[in-house]
Every structure is written in structure tokens, then in C-alpha cells.
C-alpha positions as CSV (number, residue, x, y, z in Angstrom):
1,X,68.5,94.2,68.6
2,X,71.2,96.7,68.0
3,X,74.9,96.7,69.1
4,X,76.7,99.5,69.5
5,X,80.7,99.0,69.6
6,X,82.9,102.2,70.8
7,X,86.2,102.6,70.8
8,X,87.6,103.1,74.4
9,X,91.3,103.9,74.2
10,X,93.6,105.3,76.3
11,X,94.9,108.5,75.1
12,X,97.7,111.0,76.3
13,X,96.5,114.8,76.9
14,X,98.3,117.5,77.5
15,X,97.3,120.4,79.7
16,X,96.5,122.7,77.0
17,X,94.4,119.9,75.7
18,X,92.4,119.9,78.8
19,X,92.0,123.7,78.5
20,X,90.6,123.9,75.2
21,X,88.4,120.5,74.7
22,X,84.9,120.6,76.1
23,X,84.7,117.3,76.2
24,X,87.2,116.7,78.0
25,X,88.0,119.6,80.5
26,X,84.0,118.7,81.9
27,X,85.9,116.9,84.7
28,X,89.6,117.2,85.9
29,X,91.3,114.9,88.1
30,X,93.9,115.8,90.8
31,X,95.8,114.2,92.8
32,X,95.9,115.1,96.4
33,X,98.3,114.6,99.8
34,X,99.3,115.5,103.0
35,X,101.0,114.4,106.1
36,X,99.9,114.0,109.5
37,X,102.3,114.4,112.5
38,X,102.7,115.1,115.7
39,X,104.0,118.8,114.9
40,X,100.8,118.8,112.0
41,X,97.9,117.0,113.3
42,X,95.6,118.4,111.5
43,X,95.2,119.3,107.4
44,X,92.2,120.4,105.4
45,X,91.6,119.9,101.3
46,X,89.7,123.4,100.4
47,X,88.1,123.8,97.3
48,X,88.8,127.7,95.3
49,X,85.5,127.4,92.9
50,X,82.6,126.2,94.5
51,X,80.4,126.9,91.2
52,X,81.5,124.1,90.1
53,X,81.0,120.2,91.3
54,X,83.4,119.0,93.2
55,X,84.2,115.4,95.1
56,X,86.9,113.9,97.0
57,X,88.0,110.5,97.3
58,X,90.4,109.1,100.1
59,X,92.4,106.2,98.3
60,X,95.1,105.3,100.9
61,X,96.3,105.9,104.5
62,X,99.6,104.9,105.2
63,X,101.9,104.6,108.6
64,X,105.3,106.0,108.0
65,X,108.1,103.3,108.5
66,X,109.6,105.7,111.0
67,X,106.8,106.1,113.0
68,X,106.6,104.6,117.0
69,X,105.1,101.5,117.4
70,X,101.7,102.9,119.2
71,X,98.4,103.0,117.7
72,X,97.6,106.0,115.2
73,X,94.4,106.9,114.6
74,X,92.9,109.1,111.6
75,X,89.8,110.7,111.6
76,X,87.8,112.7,109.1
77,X,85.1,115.7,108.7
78,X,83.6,117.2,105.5
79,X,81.4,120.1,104.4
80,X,78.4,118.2,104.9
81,X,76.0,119.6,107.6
82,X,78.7,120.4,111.4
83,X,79.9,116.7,110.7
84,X,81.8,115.6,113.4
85,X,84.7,114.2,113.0
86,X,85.2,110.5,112.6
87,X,87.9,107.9,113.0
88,X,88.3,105.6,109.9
89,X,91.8,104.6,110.1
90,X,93.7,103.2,113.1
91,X,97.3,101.8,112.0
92,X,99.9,100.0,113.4
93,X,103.2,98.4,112.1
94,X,101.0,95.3,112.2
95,X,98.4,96.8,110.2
96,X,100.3,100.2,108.2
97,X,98.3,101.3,105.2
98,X,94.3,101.2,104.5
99,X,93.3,101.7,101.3
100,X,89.3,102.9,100.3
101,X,88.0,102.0,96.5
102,X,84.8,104.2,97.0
103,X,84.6,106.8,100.3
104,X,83.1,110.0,98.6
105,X,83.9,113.2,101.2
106,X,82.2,116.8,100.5
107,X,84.8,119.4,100.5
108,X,86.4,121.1,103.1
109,X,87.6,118.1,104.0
110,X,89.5,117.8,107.5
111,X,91.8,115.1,108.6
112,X,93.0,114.8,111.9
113,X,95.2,112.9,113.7
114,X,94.2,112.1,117.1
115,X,96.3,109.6,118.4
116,X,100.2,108.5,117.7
117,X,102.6,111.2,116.5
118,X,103.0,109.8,113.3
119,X,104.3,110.2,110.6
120,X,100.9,109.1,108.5
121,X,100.3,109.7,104.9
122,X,97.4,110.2,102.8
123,X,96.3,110.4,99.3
124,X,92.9,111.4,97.7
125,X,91.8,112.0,94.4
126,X,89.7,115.8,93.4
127,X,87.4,115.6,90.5
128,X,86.2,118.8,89.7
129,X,83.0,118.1,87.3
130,X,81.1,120.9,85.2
131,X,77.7,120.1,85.7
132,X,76.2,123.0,83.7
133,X,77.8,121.7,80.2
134,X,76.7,118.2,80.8
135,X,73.0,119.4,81.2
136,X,73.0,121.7,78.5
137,X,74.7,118.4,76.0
138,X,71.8,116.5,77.9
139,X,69.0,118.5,77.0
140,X,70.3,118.7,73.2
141,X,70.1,115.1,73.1
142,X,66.9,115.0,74.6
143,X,65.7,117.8,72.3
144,X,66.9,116.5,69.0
145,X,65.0,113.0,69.7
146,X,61.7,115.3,70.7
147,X,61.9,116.7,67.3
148,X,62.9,113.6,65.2
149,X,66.6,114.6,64.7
């Protein structure tokens, strides 16, 4: 049996880091928000490149502390297929953030809010992924242990 140790540090990068390092500029992380009001009840995350992969992750949806005590609801719509949109928030100073470890969304992604006048914020995480540099690494691999190397 073999073990295989790695060393998994944390490191700091800087932006030009992220540029220049294959390795490393494969996927990019952003941080995302927006607020939802009664004068905005509506905002949409739009990707610029869709050559590349891109996903979107909701991580928190929080009711303002200035906000009425009435019921706000959030829903959501992404690209995928004429989605509908869906509520999967409802808040209340009894009940004032959500938070979701795993909810996966296909940009354009569209919240709206359609009940309570807010104000309700939410954050998301982009991860923009080059798939084509990953497959061509991938297929090295799988090439070198074809020929014995």
C-alpha cells in the first residue's frame, strides 16, 4: 500500500499572481451582492464570458434590521431551461437570515423580491472554472501512463 502525503497550505496570492499562474488562475472566485427593496425588487448576476464554466452559489439571505415587521419573501430563477421563478427564502425578524452550504444556480441568475419592501441582502459566491486547461492537464496524465511515463 502506498501513502501519499501533500502539503495543503494556505497561501496569499496576489492579483497578478492569479494572472500569470496556470495552476491557479484555472478557477477564480468572486464574491457577489445585492440588495433587494421595495424601490429594487428585482437584481440579476450576468456572466461577460460564457466560453468559460461558470457557477453561482447563494451563501446567505439576510433581513435588514430596518426592515417592517411583515413577511419578505425571496425568490430565484437561473439560465436553466424558462425556469420559473422560485421562492426559497421567506424572512421575518423572528427568522432574519438563511444561509445555503450547497445551492448551485446557472447564470443569469434572477432574484426577486415578491413580498415585503425590504431591505434584504444577499451574498453569492462566482467561480469561474477553465475547463479546457483542465482537460488538456487531464489527457497528459492520462497519456504519459499510456506510454509508461
Amino acid at each position: 500500500m502506498t501513502e501519499v502525503t501533500e502539503d495543503v497550505s494556505i497561501a496569499s496570492v496576489s492579483l497578478s499572481e492569479l494572472t500569470s499562474s496556470s495552476s491557479i488562475s484555472d478557477q477564480v472566485c468572486v464574491h457577489w451582492g445585492c440588495e433587494l427593496s421595495a424601490a429594487q425588487t428585482t437584481a440579476v448576476f450576468e456572466v461577460e464570458d460564457d466560453l468559460l464554466e461558470n457557477q453561482f452559489f447563494i451563501k446567505t439571505i439576510c433581513l435588514s434590521a430596518e426592515a417592517g415587521d411583515e413577511m419578505h419573501v425571496v425568490a430565484v430563477s437561473d439560465g436553466v431551461g424558462g425556469s420559473k421563478p422560485v421562492p426559497i427564502a421567506t424572512l421575518r425578524h423572528c427568522m432574519p437570515m438563511v444561509s445555503f452550504p450547497g445551492l448551485e444556480l446557472m447564470p443569469p441568475v434572477t432574484f426577486h423580491l415578491c413580498s415585503g419592501k425590504g431591505p434584504v441582502f444577499i451574498s453569492g459566491q462566482h467561480i469561474t472554472l477553465n475547463p479546457t486547461e483542465n482537460l488538456e492537464e487531464e489527457e497528459g496524465f492520462e497519456e504519459a501512463d499510456v506510454f509508461g511515463e
